[in-house]
Structures are given as C-alpha cells and as structure tokens.
N, C-alpha and C positions, 0 to 999 in steps of 0.2 A: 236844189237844182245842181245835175253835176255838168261841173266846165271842165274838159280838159283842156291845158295850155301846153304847145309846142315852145322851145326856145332851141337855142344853138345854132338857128342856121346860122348862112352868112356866105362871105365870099372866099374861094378856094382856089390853090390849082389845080389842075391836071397834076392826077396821080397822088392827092392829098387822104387824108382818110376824115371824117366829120361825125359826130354824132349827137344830132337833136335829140331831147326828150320831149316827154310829154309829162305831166305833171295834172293831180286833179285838184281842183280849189274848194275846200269847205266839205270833203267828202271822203272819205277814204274807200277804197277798193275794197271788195268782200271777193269771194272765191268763185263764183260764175260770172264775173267780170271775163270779158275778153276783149284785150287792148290791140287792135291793128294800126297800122301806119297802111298812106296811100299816098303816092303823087301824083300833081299834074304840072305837064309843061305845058308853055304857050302854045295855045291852039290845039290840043290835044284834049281826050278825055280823059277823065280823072282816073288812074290804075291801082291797083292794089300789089302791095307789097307784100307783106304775109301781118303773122297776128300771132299774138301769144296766149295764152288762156292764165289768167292770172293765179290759182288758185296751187294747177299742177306745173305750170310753165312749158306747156307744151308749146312747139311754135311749128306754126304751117309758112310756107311762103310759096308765094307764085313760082312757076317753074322759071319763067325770063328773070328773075331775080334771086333765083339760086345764087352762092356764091361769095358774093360781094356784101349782103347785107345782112347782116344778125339782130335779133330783137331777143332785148332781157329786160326782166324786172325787179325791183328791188321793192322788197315787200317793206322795210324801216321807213324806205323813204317816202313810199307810197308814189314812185317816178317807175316808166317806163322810158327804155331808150333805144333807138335805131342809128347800129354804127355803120357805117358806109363807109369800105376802104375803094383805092383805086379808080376815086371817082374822072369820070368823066363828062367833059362837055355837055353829052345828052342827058346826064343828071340833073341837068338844070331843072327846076322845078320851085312849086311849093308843097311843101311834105306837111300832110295832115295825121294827124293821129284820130282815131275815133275808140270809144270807151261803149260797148256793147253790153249794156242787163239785162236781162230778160229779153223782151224784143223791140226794145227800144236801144236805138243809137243817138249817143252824142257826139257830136263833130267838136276838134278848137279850129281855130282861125287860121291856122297853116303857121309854118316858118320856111323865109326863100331859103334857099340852096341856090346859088350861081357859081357855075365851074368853071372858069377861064382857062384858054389851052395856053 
C-alpha cells in the first residue's frame, strides 16, 4: 500500500519561506510516479499546486501559483518537497501531497501551514 506523508508544516510569519515534504512509507518511487502538492483553506476547495514527474523531474504548476512555489525531488531519499517563499496570510491552509501510478492516486493526510501577519 503506498502512503504518502506530509511534515514540515507549522506556524509562520508573514514573509517567511517554509517547505514541507512529502515522503512515501514502505515503497519507494519508480519513474512514472508523479508527485503533486494541493491545498485547501478554510472553507475553500481543495487547489492544486503543480506536480513533478518523478522519473525526469519535470514540474507543471498552476498559473496562480507561479512564482512563489518550487517542487523538487530527491531520488536517495525517495522525499519530495514544496518550498514556499514570501508566504502570506492567504497561505493558510493544509497542504497535501498526492503520489500518482498509473491511474491510481494516493492522498497523505495533509500538514497545516498557518501564516500570521
């Protein structure tokens, strides 16, 4: 069964930079893996970030989240990460990573991000 787990969030200022991974348990990644991050804030739908393709490290990301957010991978560690500088307020969220095989996705359980101004 693959799990992937989020850590790193937590709580920030305004204008801090953060970067949870995501990490997978009992499974290592093969090369048509492709690892996205999404968040949601309160009361909001869940959004997508962009994605990385594990294999060639290509990365897509949503157009409103140009910018500010990079995803990389590190194949030793078998960890993907999402660095988020200049965060702000409406970062708030919980930031999911999902792990894509074939056509099957796995969700982890989120990690908060809370941005204080």
């Amino acid at each position: 069964q693959v799990q992937p787990a989020e850590s790193g969030g937590g709580v920030v200022q305004a204008g801090d930079s953060l970067t949870p991974s995501c990490s997978v348990s009992g499974v290592t990644f093969v090369g048509d893996d492709m690892v996205a991050w999404y968040r949601q804030a309160p009361g909001k739908k869940r959004e997508v970030i962009g994605a990385i393709t594990w294999d060639a490290g290509s990365r897509h990301y949503a157009d409103s989240m140009r910018g500010r957010f990079t995803i990389y991978r590190n194949y030793h560690e078998n960890r993907a990460w999402l660095h988020m500088t200049g965060l702000n307020p409406g970062d708030t969220a919980i930031y999911y990573c999902n792990i894509q095989r074939g056509d099957v996705v796995y969700w982890g359980q989120g990690t908060q991000v809370t941005v204080s101004s």
